[in-house]
PyMOL Python script that loads the backbone (N, CA, C, O; Angstrom):
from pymol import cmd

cmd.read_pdbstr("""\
ATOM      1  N   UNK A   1     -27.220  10.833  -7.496  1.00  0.00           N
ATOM      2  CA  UNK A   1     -26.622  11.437  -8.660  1.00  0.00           C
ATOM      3  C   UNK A   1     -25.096  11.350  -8.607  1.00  0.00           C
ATOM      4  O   UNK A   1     -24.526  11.534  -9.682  1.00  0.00           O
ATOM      5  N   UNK A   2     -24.219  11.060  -7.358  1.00  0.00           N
ATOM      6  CA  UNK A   2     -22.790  11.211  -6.980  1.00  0.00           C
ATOM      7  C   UNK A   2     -22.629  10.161  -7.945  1.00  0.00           C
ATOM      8  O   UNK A   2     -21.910  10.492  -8.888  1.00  0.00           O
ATOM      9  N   UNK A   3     -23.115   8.912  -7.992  1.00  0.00           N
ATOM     10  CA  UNK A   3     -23.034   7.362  -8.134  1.00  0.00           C
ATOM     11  C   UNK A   3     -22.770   7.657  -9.884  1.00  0.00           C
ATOM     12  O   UNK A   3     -22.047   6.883 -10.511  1.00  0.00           O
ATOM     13  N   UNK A   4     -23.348   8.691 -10.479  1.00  0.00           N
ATOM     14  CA  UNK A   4     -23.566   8.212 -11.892  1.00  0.00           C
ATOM     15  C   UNK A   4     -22.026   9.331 -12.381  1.00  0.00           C
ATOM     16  O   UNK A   4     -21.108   9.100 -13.169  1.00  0.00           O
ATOM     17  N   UNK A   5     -22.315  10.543 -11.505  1.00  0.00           N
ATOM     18  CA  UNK A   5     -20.805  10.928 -11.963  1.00  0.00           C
ATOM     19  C   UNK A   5     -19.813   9.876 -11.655  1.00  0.00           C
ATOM     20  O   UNK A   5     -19.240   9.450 -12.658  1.00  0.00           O
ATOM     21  N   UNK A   6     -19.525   9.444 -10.738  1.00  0.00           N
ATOM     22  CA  UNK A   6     -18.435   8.440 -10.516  1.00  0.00           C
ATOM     23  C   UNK A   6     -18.375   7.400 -12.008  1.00  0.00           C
ATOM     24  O   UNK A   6     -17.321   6.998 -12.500  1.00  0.00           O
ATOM     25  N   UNK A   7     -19.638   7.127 -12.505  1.00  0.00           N
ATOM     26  CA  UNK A   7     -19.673   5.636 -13.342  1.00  0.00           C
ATOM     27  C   UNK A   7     -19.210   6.451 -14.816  1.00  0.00           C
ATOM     28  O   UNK A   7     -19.036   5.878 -15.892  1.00  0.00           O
ATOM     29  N   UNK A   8     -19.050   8.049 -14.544  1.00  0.00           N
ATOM     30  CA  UNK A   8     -18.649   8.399 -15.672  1.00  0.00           C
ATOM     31  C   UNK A   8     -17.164   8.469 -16.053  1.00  0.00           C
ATOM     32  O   UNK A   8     -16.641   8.554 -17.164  1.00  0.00           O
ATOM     33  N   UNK A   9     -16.685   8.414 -14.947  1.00  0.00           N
ATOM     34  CA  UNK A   9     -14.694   8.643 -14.586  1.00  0.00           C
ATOM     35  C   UNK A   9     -14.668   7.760 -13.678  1.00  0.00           C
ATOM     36  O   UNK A   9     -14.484   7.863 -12.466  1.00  0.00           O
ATOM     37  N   UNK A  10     -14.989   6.315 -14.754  1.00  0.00           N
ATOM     38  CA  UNK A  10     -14.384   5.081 -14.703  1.00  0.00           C
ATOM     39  C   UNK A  10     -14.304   4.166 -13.092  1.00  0.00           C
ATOM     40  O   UNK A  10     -13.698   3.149 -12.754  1.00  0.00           O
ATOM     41  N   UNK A  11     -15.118   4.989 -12.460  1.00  0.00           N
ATOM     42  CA  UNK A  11     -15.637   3.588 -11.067  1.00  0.00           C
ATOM     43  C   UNK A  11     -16.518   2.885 -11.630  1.00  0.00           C
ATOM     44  O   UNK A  11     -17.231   3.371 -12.507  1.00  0.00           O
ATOM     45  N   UNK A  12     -16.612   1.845 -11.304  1.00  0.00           N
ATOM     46  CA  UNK A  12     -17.172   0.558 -11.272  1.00  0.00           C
ATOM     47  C   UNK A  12     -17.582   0.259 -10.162  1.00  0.00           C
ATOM     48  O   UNK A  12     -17.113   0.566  -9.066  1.00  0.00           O
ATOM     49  N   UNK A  13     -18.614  -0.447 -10.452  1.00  0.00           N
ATOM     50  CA  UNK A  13     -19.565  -1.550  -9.163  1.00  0.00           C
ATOM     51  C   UNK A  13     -18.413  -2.362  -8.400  1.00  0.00           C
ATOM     52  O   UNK A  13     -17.568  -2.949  -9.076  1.00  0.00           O
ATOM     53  N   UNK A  14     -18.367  -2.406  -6.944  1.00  0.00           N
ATOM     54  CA  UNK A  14     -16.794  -3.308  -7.178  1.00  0.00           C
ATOM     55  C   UNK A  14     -17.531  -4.105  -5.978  1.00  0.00           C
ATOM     56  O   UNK A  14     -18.089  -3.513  -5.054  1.00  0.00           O
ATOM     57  N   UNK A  15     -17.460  -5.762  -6.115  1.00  0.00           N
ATOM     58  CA  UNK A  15     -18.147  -6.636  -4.872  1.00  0.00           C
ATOM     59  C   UNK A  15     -17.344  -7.309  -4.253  1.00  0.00           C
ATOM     60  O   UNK A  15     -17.165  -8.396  -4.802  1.00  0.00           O
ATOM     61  N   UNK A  16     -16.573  -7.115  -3.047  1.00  0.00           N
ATOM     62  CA  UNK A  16     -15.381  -7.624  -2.599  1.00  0.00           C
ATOM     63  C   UNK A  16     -16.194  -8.852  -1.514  1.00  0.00           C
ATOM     64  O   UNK A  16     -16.757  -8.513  -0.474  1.00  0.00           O
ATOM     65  N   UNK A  17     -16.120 -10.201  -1.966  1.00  0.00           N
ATOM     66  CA  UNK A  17     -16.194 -11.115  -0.656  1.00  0.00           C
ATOM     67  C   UNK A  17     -14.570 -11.324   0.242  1.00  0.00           C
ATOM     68  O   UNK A  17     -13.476 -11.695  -0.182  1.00  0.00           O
ATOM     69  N   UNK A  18     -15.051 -10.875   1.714  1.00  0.00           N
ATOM     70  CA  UNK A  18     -14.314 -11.474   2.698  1.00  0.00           C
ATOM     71  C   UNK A  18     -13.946 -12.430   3.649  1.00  0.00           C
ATOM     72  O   UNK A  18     -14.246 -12.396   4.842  1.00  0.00           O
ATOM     73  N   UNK A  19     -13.373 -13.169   3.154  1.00  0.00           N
ATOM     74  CA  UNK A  19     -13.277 -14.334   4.273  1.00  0.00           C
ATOM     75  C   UNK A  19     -12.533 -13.966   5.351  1.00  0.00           C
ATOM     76  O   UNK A  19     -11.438 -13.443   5.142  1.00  0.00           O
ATOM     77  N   UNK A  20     -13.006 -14.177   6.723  1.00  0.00           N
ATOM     78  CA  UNK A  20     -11.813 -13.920   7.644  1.00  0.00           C
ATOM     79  C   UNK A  20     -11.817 -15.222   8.751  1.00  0.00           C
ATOM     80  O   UNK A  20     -12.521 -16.204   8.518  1.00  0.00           O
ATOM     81  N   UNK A  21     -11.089 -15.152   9.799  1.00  0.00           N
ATOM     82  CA  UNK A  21     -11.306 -15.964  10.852  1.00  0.00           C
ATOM     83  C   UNK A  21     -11.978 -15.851  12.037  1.00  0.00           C
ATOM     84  O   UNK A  21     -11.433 -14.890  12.579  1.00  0.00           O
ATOM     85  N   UNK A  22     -12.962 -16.318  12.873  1.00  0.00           N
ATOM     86  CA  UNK A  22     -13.567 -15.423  13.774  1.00  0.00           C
ATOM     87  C   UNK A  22     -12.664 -15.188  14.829  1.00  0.00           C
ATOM     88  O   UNK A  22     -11.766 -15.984  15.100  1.00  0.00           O
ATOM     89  N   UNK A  23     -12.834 -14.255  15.369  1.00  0.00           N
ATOM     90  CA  UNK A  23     -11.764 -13.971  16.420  1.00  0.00           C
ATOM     91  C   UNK A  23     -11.950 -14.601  17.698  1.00  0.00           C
ATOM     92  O   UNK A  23     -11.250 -14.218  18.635  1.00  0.00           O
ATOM     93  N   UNK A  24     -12.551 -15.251  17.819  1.00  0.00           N
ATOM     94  CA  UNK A  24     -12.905 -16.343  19.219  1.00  0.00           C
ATOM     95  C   UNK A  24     -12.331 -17.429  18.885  1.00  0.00           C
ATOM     96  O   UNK A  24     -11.377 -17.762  19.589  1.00  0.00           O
ATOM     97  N   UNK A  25     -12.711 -18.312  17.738  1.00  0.00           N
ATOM     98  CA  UNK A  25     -12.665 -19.260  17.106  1.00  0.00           C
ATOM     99  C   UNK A  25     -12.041 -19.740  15.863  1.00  0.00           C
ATOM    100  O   UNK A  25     -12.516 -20.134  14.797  1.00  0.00           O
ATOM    101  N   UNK A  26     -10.852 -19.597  16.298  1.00  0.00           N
ATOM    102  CA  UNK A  26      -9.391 -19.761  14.618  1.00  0.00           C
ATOM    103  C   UNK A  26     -10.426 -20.330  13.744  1.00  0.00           C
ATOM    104  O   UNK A  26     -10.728 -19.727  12.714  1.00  0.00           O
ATOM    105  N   UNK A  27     -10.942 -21.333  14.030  1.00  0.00           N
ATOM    106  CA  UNK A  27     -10.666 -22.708  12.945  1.00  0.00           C
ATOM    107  C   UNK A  27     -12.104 -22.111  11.932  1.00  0.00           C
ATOM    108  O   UNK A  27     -12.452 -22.501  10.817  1.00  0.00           O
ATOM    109  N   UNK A  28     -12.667 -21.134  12.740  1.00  0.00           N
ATOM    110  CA  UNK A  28     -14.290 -20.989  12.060  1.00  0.00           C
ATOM    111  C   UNK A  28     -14.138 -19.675  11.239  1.00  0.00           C
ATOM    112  O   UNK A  28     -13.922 -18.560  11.715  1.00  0.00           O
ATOM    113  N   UNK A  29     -14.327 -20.078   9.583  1.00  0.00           N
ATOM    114  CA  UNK A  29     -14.167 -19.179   8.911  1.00  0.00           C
ATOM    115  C   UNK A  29     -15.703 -18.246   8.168  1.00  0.00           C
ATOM    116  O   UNK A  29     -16.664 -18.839   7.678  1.00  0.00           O
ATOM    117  N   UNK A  30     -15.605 -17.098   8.240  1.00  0.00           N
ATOM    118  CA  UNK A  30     -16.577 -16.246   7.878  1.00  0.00           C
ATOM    119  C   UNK A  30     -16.717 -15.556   6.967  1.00  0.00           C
ATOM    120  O   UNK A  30     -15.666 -15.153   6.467  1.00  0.00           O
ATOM    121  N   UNK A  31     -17.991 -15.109   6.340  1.00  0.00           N
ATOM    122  CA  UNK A  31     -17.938 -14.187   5.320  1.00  0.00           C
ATOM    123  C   UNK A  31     -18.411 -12.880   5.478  1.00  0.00           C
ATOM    124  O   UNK A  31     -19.204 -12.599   6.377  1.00  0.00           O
ATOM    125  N   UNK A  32     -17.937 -11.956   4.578  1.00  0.00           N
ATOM    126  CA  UNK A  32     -18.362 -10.293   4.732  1.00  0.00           C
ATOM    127  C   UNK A  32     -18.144  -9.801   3.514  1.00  0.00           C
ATOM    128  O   UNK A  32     -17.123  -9.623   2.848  1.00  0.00           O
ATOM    129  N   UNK A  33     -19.698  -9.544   3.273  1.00  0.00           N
ATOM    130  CA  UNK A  33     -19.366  -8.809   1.205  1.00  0.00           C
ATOM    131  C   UNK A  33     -19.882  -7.031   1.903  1.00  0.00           C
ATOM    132  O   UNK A  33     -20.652  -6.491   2.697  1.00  0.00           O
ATOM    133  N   UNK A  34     -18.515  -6.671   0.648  1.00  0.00           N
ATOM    134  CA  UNK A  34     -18.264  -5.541   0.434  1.00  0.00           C
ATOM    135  C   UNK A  34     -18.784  -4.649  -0.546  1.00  0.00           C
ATOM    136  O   UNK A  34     -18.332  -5.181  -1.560  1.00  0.00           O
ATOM    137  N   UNK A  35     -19.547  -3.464  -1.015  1.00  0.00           N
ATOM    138  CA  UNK A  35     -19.658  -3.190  -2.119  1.00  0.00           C
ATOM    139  C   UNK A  35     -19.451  -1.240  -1.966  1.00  0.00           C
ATOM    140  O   UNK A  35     -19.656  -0.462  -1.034  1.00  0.00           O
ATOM    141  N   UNK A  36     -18.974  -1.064  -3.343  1.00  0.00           N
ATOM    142  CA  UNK A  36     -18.569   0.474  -3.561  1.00  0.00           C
ATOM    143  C   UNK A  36     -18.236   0.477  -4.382  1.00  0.00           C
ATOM    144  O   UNK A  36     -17.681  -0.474  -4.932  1.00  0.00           O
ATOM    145  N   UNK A  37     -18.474   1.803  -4.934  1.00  0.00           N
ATOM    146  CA  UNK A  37     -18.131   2.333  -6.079  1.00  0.00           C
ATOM    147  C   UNK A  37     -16.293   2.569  -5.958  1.00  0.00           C
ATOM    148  O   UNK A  37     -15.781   3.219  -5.047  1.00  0.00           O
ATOM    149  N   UNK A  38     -15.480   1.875  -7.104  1.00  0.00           N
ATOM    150  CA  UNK A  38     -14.298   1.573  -6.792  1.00  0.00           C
ATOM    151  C   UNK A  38     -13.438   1.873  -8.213  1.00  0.00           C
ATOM    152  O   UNK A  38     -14.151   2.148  -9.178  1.00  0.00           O
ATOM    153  N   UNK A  39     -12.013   1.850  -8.440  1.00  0.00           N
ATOM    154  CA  UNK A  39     -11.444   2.015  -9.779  1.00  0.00           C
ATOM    155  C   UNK A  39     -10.834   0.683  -9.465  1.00  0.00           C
ATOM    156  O   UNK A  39     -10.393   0.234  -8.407  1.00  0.00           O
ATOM    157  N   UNK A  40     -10.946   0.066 -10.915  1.00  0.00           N
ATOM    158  CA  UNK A  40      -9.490  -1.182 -10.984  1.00  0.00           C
ATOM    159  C   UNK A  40      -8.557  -0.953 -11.782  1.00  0.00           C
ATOM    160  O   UNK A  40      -8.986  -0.468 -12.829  1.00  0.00           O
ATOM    161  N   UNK A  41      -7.481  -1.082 -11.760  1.00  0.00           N
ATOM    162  CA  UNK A  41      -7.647  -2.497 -10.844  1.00  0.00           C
ATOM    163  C   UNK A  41      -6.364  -2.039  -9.338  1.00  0.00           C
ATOM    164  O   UNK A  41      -5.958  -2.940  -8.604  1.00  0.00           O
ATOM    165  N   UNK A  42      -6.088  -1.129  -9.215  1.00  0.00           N
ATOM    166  CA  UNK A  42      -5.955  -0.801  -7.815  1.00  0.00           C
ATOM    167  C   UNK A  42      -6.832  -0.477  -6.801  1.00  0.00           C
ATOM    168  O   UNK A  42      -6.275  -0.135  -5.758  1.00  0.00           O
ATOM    169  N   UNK A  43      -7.870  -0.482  -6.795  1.00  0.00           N
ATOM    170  CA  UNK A  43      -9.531  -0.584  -6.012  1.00  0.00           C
ATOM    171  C   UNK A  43      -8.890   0.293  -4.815  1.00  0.00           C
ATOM    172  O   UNK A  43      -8.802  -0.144  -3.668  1.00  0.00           O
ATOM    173  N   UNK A  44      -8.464   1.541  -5.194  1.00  0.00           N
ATOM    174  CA  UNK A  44      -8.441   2.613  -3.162  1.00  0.00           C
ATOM    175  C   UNK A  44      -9.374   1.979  -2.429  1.00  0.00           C
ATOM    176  O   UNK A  44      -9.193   1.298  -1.419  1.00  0.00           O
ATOM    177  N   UNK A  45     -10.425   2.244  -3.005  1.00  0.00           N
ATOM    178  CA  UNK A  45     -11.293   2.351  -1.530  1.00  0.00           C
ATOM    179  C   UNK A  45     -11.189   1.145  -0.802  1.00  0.00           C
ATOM    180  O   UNK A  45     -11.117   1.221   0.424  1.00  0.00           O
ATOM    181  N   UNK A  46     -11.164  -0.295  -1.532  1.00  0.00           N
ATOM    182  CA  UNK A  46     -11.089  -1.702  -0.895  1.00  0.00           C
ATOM    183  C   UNK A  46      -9.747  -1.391  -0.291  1.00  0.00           C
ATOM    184  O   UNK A  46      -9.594  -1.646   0.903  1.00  0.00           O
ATOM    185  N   UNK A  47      -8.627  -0.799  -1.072  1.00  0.00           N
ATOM    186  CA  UNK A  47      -7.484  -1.402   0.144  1.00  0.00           C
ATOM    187  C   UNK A  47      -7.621   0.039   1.151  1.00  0.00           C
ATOM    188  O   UNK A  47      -6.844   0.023   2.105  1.00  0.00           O
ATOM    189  N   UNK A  48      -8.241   0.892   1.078  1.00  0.00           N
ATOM    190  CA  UNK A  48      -8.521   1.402   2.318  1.00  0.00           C
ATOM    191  C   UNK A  48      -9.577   1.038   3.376  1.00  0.00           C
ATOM    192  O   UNK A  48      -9.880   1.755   4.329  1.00  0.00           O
ATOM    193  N   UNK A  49      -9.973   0.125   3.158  1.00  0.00           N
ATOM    194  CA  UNK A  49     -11.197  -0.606   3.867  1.00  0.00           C
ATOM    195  C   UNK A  49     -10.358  -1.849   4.523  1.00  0.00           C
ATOM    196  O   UNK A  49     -10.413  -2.080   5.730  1.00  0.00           O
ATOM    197  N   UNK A  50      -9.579  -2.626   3.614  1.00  0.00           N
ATOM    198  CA  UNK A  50      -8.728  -3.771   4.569  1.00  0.00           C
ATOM    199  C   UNK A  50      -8.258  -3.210   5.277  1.00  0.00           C
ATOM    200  O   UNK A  50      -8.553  -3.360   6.462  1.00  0.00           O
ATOM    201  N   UNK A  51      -7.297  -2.292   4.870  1.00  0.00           N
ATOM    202  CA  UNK A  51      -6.646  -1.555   5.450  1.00  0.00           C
ATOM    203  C   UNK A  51      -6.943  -1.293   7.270  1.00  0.00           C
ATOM    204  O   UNK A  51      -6.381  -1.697   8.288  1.00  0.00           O
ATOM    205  N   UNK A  52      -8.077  -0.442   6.996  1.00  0.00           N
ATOM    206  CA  UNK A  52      -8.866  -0.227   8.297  1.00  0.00           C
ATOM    207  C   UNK A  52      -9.297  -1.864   9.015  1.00  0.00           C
ATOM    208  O   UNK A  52      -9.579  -2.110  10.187  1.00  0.00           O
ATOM    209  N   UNK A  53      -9.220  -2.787   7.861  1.00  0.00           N
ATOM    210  CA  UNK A  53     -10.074  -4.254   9.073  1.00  0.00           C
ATOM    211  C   UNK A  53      -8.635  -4.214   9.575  1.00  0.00           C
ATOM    212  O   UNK A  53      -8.533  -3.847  10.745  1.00  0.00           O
ATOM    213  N   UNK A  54      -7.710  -4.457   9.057  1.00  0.00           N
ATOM    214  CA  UNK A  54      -6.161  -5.229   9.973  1.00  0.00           C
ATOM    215  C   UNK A  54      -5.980  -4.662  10.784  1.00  0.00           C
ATOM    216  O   UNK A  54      -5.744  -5.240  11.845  1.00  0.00           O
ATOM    217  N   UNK A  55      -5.994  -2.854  10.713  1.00  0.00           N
ATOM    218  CA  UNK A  55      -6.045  -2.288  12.075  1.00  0.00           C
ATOM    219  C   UNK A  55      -6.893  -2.609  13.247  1.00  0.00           C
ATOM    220  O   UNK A  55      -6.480  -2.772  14.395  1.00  0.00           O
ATOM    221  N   UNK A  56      -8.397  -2.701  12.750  1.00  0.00           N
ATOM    222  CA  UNK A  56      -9.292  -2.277  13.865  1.00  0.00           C
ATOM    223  C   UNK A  56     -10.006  -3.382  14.250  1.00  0.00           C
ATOM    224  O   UNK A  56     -10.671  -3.470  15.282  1.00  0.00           O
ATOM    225  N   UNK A  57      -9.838  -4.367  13.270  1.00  0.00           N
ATOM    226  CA  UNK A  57     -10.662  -5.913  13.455  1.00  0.00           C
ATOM    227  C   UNK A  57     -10.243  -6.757  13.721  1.00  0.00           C
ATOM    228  O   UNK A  57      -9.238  -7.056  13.075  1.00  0.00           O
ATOM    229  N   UNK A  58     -10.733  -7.815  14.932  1.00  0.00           N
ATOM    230  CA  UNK A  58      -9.703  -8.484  15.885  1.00  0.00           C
ATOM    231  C   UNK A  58     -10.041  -9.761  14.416  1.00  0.00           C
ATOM    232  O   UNK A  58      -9.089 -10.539  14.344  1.00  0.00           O
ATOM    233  N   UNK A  59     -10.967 -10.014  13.516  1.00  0.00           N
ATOM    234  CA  UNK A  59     -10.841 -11.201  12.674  1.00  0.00           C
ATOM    235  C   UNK A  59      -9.674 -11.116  12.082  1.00  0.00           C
ATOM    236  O   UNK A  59      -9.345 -10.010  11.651  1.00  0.00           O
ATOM    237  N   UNK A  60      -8.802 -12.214  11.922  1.00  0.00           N
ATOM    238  CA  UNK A  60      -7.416 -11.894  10.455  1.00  0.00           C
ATOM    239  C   UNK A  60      -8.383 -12.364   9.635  1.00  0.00           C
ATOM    240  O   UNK A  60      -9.329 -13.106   9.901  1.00  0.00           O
ATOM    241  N   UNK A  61      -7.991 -11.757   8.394  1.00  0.00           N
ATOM    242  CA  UNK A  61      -8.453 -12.286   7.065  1.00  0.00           C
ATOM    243  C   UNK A  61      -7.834 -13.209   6.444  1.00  0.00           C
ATOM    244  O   UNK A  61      -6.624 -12.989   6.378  1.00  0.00           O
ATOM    245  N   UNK A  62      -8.254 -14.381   5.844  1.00  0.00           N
ATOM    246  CA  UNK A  62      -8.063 -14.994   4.960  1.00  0.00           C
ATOM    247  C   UNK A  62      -8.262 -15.311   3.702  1.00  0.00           C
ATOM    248  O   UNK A  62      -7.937 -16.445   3.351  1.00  0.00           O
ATOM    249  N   UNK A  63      -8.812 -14.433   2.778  1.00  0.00           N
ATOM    250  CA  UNK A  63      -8.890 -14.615   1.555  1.00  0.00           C
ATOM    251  C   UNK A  63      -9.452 -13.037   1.348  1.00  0.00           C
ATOM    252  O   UNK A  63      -9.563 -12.277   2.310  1.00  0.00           O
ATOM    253  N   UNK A  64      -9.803 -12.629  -0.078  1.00  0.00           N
ATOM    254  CA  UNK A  64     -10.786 -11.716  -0.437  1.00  0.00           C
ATOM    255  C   UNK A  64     -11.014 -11.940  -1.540  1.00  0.00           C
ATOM    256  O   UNK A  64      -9.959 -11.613  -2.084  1.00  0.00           O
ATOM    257  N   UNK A  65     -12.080 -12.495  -2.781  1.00  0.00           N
ATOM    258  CA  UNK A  65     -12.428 -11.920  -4.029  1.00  0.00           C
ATOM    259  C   UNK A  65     -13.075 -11.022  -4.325  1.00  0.00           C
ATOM    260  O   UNK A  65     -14.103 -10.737  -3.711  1.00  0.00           O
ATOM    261  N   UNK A  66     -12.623 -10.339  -5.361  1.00  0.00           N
ATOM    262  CA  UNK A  66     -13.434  -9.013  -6.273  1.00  0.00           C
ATOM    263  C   UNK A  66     -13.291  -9.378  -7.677  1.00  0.00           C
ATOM    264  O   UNK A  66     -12.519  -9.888  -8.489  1.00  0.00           O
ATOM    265  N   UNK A  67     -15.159  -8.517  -7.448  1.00  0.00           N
ATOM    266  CA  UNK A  67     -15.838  -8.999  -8.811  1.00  0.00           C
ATOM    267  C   UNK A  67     -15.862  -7.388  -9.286  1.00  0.00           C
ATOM    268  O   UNK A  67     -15.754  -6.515  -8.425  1.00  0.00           O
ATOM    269  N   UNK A  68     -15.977  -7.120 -10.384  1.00  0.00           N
ATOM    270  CA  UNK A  68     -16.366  -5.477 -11.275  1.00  0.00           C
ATOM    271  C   UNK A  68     -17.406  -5.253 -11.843  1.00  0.00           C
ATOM    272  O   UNK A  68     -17.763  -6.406 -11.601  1.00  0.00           O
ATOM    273  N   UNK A  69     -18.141  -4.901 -12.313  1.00  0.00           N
ATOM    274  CA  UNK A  69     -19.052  -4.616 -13.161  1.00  0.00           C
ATOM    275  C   UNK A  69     -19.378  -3.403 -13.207  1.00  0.00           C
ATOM    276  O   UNK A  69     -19.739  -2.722 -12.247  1.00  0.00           O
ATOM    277  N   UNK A  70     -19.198  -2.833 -15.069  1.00  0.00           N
ATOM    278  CA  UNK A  70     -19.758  -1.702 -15.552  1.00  0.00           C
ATOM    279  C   UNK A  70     -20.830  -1.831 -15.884  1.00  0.00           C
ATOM    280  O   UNK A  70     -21.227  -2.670 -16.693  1.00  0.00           O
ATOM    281  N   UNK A  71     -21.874  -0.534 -14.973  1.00  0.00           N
ATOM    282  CA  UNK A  71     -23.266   0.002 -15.342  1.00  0.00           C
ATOM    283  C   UNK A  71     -23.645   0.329 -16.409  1.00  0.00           C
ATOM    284  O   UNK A  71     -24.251  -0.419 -17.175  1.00  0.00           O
ATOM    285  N   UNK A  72     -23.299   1.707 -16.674  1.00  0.00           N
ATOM    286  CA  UNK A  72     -22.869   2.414 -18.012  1.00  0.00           C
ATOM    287  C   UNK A  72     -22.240   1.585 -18.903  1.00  0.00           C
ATOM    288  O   UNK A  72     -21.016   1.614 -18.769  1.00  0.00           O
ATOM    289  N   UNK A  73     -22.881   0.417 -20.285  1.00  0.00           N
ATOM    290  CA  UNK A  73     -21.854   0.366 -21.203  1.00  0.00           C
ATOM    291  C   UNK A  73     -22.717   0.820 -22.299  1.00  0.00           C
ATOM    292  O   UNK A  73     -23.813   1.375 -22.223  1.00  0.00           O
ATOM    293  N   UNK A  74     -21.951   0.448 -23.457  1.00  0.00           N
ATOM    294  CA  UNK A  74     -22.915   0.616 -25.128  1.00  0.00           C
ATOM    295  C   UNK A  74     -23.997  -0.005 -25.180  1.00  0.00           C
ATOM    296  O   UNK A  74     -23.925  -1.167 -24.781  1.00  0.00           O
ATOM    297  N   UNK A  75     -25.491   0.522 -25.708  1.00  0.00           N
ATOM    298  CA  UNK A  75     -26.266  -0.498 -26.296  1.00  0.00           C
ATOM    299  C   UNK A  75     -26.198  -1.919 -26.690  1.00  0.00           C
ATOM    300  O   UNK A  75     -25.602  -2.097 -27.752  1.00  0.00           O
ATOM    301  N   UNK A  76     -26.646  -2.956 -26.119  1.00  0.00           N
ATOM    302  CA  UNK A  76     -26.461  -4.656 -26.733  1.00  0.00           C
ATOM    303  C   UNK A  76     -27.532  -4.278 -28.207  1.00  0.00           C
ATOM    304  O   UNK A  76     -28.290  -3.317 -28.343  1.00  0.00           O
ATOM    305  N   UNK A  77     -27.282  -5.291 -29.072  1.00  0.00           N
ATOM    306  CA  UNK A  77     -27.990  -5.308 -30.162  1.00  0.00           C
ATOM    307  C   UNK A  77     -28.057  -6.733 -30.544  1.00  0.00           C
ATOM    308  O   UNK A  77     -27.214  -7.538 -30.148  1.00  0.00           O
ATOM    309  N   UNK A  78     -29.104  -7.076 -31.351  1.00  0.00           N
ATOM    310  CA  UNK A  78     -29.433  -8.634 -31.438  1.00  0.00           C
ATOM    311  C   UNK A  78     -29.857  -8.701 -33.163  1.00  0.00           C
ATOM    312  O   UNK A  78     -30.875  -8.188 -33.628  1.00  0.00           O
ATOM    313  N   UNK A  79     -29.306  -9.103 -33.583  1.00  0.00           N
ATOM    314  CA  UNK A  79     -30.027  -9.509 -35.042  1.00  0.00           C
ATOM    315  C   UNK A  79     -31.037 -10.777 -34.950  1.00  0.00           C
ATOM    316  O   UNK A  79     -30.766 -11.924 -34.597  1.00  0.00           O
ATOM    317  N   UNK A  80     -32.586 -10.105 -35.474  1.00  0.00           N
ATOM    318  CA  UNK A  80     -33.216 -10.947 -35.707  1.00  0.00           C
ATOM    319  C   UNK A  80     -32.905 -12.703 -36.267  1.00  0.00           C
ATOM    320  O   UNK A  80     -32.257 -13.147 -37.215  1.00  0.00           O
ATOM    321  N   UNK A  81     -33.823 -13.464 -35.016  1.00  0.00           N
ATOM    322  CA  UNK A  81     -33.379 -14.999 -36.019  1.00  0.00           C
ATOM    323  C   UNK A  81     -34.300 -15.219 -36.951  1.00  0.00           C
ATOM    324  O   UNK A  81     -34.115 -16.369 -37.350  1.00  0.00           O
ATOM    325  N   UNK A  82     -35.349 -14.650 -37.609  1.00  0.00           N
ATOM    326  CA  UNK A  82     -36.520 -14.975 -38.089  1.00  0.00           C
ATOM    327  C   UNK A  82     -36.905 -13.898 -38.713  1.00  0.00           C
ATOM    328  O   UNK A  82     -37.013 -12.873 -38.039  1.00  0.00           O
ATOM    329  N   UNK A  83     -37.303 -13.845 -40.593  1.00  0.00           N
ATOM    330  CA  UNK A  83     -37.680 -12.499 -41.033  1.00  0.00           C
ATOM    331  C   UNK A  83     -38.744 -13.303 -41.894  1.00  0.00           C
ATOM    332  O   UNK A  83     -38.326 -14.290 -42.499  1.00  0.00           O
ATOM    333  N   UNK A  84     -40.139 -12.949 -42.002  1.00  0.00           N
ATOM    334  CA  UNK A  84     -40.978 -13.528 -42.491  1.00  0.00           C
ATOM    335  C   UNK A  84     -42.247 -12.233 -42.934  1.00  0.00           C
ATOM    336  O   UNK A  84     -41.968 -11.045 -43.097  1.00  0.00           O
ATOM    337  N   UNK A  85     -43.316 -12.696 -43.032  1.00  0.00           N
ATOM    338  CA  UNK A  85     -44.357 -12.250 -42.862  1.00  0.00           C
ATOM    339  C   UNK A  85     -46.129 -13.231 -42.644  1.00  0.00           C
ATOM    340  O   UNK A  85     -46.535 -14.356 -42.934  1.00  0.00           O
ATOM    341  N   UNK A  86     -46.778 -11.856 -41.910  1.00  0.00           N
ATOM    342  CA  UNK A  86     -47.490 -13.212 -40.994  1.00  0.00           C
ATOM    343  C   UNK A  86     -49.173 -12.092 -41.978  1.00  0.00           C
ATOM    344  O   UNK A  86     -49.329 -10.874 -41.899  1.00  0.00           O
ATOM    345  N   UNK A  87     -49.811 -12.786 -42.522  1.00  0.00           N
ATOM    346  CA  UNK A  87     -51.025 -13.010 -43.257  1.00  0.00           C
ATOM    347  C   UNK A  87     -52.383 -13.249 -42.252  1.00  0.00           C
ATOM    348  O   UNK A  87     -53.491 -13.452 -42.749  1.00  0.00           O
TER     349      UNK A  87
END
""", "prot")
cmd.dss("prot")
cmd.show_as("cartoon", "prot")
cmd.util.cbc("prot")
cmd.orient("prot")
């Protein structure tokens, strides 16, 4: 139920992919998806989450994308392609 108050005061689904470097192995790059309920487009919680990798994670990062998506929107609506009648 936390999840739906949040989607009401504007968090969003937020899917952060991480690329980093492995920490043994420069050259070998890795992935790590992220997900939380987040605001954009300053996303706290993601930059408190890098935040915590640069400190505590021997990988450096090299890239990150984030994706958004609202749960909660308006009804879609479709106008019929076809109005007939069937006998």
């Amino acid at each position: 139920m936390a999840e739906l108050g949040k989607q009401l005061t504007d968090y969003r689904l937020t899917t952060a992919k991480i690329v980093y470097h492995m920490p043994d192995y420069r050259e070998i790059l890795q992935e790590f998806i992220w997900q939380d309920y987040d605001v954009a487009p300053k996303f706290p919680a993601l930059t408190k989450f890098l935040d915590f990798w640069t400190r505590e994670i021997d990988g450096k990062l090299h890239s990150v994308y984030v994706a958004k998506k609202e749960l909660i929107t308006p009804g879609d609506y479709r106008f019929a392609d076809f109005e007939g009648t069937l006998q």
